[in-house]
N, C-alpha and C positions, 0 to 999 in steps of 0.2 A: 504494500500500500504506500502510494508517493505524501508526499508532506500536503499536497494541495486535497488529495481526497481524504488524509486524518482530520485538517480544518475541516471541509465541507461537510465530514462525518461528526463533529464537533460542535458545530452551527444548527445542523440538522437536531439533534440529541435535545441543545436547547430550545430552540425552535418547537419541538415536540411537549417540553415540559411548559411551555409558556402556554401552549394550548392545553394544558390538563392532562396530556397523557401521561401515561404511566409503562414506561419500558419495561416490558415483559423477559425479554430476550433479545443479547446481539450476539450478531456474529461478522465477522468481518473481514474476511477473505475467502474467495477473490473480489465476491461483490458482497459490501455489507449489504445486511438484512437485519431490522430492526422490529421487535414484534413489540405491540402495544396494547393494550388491554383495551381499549374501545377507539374509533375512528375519530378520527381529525376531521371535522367539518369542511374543508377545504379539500380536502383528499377524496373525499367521497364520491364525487364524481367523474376525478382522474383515473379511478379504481377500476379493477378487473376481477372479476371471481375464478375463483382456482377450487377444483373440487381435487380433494387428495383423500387416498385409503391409506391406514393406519392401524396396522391390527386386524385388517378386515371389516373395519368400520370407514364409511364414508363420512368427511369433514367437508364443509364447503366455510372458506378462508378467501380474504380478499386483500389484493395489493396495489398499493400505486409506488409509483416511482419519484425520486425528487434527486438530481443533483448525482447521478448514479447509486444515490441507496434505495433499499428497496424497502419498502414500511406496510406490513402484513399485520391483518387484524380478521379477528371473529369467526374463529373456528367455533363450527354449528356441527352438530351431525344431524 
């Protein structure tokens, strides 16, 4: 990870806390992915849904994108 994507991963993190979320999970190579416990009002429409099996149980989880992180929320089954 170069120095300009640990800022943008940096910015984003606060960015995230300023709206209320609550970081669930990172992970951060090769593309971070930041999981948050409920959606960012602004992201909601940027958003895509992702159904993922896990166990043998179907989750449908959604993400958007910002700045190359990727911010994933609301695993349903």
């Amino acid at each position: 990870m170069t120095t300009a994507q640990k800022i943008a991963l940096i910015e984003i993190l606060r960015w995230l806390k300023e709206q209320g979320a609550t970081v669930v999970a990172l992970f951060s190579a090769p593309t971070p992915v930041i999981t948050v416990d409920r959606p960012v009002k602004s992201l909601i429409d940027r958003a895509i849904a992702l159904n993922e099996r896990v166990n043998g149980l179907n989750k449908v989880t959604h993400a958007a994108r910002i700045s190359g992180v990727c911010i994933k929320w609301g695993a349903t089954e």
